[in-house]
C-alpha atoms as a printed R data frame, in Angstrom:
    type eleno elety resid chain resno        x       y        z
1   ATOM     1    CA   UNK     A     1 -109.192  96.104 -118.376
2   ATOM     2    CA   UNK     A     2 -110.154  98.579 -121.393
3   ATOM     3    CA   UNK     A     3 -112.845  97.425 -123.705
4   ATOM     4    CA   UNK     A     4 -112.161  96.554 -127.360
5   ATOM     5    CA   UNK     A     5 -111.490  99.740 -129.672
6   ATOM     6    CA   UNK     A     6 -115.443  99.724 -130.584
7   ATOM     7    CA   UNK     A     7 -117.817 102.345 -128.989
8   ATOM     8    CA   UNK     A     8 -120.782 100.719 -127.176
9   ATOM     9    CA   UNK     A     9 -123.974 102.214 -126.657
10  ATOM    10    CA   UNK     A    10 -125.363 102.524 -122.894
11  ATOM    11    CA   UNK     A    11 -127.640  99.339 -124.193
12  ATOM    12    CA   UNK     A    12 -127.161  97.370 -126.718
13  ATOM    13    CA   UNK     A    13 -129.197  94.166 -127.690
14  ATOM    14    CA   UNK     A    14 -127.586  90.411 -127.561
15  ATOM    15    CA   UNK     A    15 -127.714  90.646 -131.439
16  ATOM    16    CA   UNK     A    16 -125.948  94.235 -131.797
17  ATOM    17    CA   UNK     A    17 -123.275  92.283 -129.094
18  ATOM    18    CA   UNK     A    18 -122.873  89.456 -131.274
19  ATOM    19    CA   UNK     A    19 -121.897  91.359 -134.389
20  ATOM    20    CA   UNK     A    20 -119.697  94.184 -132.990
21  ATOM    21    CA   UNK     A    21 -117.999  92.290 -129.915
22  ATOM    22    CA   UNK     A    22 -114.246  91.172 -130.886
23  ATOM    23    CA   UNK     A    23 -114.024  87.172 -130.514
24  ATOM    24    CA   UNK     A    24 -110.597  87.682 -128.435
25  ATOM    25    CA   UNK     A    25 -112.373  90.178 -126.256
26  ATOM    26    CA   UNK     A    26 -112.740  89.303 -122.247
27  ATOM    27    CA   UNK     A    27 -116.182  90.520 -122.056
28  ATOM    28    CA   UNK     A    28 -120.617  89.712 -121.060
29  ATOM    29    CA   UNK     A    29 -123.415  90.972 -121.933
30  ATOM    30    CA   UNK     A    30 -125.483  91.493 -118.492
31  ATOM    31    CA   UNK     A    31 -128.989  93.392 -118.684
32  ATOM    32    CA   UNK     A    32 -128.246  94.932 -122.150
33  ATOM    33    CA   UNK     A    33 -124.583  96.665 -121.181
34  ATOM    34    CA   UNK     A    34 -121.252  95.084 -121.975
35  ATOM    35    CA   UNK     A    35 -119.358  94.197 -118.503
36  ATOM    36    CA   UNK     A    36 -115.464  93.532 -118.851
37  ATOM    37    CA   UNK     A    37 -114.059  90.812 -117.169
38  ATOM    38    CA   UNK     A    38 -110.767  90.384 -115.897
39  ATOM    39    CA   UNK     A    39 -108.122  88.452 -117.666
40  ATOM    40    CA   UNK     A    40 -106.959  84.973 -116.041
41  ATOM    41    CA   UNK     A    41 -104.087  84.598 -114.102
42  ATOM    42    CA   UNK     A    42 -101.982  81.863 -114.451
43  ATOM    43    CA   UNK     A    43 -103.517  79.921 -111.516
44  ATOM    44    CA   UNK     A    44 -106.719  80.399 -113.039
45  ATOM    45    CA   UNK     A    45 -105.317  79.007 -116.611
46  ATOM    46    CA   UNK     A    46 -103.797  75.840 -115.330
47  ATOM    47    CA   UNK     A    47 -106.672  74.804 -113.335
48  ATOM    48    CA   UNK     A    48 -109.263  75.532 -116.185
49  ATOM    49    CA   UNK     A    49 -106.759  74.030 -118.613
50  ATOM    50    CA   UNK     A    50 -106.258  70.743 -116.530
51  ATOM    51    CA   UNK     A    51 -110.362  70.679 -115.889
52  ATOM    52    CA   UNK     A    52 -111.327  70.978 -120.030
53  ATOM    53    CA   UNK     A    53 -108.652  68.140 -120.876
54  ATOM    54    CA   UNK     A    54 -109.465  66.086 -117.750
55  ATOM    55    CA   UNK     A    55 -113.470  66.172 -119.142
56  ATOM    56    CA   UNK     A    56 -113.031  65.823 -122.600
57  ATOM    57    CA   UNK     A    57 -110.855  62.688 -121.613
58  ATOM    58    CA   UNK     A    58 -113.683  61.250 -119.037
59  ATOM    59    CA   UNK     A    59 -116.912  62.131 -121.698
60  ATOM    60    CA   UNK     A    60 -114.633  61.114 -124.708
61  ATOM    61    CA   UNK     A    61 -113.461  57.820 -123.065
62  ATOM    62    CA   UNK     A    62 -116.748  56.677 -121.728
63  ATOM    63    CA   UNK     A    63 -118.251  57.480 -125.169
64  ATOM    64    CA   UNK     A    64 -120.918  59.599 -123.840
65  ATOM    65    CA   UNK     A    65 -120.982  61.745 -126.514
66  ATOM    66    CA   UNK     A    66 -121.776  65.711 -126.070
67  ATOM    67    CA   UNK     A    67 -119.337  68.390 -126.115
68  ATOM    68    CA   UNK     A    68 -116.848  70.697 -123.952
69  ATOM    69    CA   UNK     A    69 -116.609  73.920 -124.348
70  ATOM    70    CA   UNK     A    70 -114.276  76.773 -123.031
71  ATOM    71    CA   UNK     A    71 -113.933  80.446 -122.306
72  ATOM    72    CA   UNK     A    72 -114.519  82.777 -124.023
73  ATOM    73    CA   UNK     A    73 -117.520  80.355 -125.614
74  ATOM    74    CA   UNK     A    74 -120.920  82.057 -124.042
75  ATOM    75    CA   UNK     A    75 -123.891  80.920 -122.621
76  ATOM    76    CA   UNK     A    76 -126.946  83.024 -123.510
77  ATOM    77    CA   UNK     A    77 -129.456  82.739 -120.610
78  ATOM    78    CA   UNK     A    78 -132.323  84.864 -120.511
79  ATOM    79    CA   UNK     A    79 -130.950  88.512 -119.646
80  ATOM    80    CA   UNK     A    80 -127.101  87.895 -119.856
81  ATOM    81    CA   UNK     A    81 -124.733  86.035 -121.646
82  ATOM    82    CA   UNK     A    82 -121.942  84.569 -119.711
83  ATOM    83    CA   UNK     A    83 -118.437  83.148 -120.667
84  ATOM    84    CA   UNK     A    84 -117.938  80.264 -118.228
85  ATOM    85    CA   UNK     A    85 -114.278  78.745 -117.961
86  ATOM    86    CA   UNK     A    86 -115.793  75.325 -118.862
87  ATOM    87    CA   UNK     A    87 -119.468  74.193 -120.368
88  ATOM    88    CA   UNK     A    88 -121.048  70.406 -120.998
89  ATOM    89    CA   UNK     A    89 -123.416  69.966 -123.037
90  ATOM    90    CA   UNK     A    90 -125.111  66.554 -123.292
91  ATOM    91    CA   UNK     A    91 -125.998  65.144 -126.652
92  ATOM    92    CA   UNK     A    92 -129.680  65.783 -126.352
93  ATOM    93    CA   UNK     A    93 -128.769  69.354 -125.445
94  ATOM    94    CA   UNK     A    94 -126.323  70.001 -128.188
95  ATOM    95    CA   UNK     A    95 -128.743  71.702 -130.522
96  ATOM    96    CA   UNK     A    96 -128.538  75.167 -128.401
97  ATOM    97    CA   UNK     A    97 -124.838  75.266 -129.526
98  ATOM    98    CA   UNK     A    98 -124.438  77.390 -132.761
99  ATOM    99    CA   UNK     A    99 -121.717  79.512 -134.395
100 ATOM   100    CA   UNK     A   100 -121.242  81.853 -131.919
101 ATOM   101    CA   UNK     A   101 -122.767  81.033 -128.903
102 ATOM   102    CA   UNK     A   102 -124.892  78.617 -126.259
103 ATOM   103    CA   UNK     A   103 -128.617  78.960 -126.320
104 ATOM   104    CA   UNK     A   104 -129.968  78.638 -122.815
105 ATOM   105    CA   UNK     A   105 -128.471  76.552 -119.852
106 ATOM   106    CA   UNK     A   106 -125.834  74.017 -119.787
107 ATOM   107    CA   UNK     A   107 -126.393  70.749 -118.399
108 ATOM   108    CA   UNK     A   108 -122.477  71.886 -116.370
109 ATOM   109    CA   UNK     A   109 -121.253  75.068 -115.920
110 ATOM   110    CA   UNK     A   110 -117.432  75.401 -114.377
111 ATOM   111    CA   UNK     A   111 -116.727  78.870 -112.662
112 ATOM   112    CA   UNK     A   112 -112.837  79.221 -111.394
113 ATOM   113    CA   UNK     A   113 -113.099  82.193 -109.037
114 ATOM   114    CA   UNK     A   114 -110.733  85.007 -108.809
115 ATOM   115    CA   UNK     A   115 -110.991  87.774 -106.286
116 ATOM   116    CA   UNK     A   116 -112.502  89.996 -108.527
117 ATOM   117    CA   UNK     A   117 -114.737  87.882 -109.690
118 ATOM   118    CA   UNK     A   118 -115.964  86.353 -106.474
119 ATOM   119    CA   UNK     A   119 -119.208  88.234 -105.649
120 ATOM   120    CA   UNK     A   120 -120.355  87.696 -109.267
121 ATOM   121    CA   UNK     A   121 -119.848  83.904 -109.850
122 ATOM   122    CA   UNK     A   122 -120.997  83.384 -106.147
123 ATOM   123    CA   UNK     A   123 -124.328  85.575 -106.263
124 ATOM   124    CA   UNK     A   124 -124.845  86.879 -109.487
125 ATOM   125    CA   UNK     A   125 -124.162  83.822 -111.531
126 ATOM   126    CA   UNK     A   126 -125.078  80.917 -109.100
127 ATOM   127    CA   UNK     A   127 -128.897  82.890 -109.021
128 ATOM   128    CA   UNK     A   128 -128.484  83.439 -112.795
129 ATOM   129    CA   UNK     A   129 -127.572  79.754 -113.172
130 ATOM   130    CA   UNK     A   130 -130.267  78.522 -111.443
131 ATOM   131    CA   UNK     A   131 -133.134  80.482 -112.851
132 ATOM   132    CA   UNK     A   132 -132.089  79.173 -116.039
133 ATOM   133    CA   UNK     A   133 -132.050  75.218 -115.053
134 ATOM   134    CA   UNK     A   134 -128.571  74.994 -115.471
135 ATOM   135    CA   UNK     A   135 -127.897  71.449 -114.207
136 ATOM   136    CA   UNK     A   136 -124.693  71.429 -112.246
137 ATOM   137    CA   UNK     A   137 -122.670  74.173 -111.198
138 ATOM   138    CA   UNK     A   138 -118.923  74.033 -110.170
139 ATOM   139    CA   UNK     A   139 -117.291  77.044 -108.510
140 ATOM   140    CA   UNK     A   140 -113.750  76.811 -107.210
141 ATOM   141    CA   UNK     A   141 -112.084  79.357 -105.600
142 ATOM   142    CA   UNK     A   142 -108.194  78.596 -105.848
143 ATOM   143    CA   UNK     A   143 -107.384  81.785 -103.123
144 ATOM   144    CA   UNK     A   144 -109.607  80.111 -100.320
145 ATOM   145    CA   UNK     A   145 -108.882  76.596 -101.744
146 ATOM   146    CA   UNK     A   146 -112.588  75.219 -101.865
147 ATOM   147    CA   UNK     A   147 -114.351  73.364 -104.522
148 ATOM   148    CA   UNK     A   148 -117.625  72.892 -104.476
149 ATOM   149    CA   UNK     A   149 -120.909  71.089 -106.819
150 ATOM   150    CA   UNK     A   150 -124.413  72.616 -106.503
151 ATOM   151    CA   UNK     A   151 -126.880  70.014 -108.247
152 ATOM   152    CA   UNK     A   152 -130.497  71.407 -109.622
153 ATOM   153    CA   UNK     A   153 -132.738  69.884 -107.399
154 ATOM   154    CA   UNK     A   154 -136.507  69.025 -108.799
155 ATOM   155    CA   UNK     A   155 -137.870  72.143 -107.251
156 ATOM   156    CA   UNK     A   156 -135.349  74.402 -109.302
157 ATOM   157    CA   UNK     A   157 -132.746  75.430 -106.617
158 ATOM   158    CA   UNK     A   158 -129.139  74.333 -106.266
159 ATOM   159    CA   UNK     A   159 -128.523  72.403 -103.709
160 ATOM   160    CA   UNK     A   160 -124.466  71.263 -102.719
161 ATOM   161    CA   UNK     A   161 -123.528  68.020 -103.715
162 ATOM   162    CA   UNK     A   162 -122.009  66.551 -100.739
163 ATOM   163    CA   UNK     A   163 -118.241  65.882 -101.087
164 ATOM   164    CA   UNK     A   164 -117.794  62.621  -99.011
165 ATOM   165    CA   UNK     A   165 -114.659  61.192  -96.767
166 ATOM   166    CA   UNK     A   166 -112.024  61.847  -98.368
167 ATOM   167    CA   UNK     A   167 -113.517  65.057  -99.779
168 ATOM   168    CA   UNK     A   168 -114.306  65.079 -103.655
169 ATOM   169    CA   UNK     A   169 -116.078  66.762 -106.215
170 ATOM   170    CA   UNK     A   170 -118.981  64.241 -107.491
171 ATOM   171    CA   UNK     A   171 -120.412  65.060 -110.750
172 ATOM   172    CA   UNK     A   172 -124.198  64.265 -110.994
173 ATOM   173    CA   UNK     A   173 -124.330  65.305 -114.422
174 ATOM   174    CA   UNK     A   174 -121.159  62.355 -115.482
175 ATOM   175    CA   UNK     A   175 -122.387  59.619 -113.082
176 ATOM   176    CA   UNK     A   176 -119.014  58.573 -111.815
177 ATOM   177    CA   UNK     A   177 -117.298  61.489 -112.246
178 ATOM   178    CA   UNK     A   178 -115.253  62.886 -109.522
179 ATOM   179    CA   UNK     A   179 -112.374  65.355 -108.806
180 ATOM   180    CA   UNK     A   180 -109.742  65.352 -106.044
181 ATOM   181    CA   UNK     A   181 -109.602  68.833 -104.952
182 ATOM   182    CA   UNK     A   182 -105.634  68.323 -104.138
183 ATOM   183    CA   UNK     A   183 -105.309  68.161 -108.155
184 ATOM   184    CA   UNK     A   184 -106.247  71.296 -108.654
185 ATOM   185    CA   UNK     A   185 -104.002  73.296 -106.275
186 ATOM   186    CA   UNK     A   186 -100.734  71.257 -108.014
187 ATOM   187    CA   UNK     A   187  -98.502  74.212 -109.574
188 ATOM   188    CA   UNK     A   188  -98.714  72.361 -112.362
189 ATOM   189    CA   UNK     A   189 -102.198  70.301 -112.649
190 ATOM   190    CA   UNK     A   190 -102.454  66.679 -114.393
191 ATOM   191    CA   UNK     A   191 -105.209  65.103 -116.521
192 ATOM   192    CA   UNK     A   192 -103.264  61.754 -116.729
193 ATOM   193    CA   UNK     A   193 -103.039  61.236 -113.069
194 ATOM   194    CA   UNK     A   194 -106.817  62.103 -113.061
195 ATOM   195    CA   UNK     A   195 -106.804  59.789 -115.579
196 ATOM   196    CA   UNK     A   196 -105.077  57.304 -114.082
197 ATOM   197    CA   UNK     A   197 -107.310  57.414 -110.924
198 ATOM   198    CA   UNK     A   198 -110.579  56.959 -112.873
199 ATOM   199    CA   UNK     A   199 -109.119  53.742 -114.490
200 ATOM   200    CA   UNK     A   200 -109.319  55.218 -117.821
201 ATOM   201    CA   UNK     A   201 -105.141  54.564 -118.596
């Protein structure tokens, strides 16, 4: 993938990538250089697609306020900003939300992985993610089928939350929460029968 028609610098600050970066453009900021990032495929889109509209309906139906975000929305952390496929941000954390960008960690942070992308989001991120305090971390790789929660634990490290008979993703941050992986490897992925499931139709 070629970068936007803009000339970067070998470094450039967060502020400099803020004001010259196109808003369509697949693209971090990682240790002062601007990293391109693959574009989706369509596996990728419908599962991201299914997880932002099966959230929004859980957080919006329960009323527990806070927001949902989506690629390419990033999360400024201290020496990178990211573009996670999916961010929550609780109501007491939706201050660090502003025009352009997330201020700090997420209380969840939703990484589909692609095989490009798999080294990153599984060591690079997941130890970026961490050091920050994000609070839950989703990564789900649709090519190896898994799906899997890591949980901050009090003494800062993500720890897997565990999935249970029959196998689900439970959501610490959304008490209640959970996800049947089988939904997400549908060709064609639905928020109503997730919706259905949770009692919330």
């Amino acid at each position: 993938m070629s970068l936007p028609a803009v000339h970067f610098p070998n470094r450039i600050s967060f502020e400099d990538f803020l004001a010259t970066i196109d808003e369509d453009a697949h693209v971090e900021w990682v240790d002062g250089e601007v990293v391109p990032v693959t574009p989706p495929s369509k596996e990728h889109l419908r599962i991201t697609a299914f997880l932002l509209a099966a959230l929004r309906g859980w957080v919006n139906r329960k009323r527990l306020g806070g927001i949902v975000l989506h690629a390419p929305a990033h999360l400024k952390l201290q020496r990178s900003s990211r573009e996670p496929d999916v961010i929550y941000l609780r109501p007491a954390t939706m201050e660090r939300w502003d025009d352009r960008h997330v201020e700090g960690p997420a209380d969840l942070v939703v990484e589909v992985v692609s095989p490009e992308s798999r080294v990153r989001d599984r060591r690079e991120k997941f130890r970026e993610y961490e050091s920050a305090g994000v609070a839950e971390y989703w990564l789900i790789d649709p090519v190896q089928r898994t799906a899997e929660v890591f949980a901050l634990s009090p003494n800062g490290m993500f720890e897997p939350v565990p999935a249970g008979d029959p196998p689900r993703m439970r959501s610490v941050v959304l008490p209640g929460l959970w996800i049947d992986p089988e939904w997400l490897w549908s060709d064609v992925p639905d928020e109503w029968k997730a919706f259905e499931a949770w009692g919330l139709i």
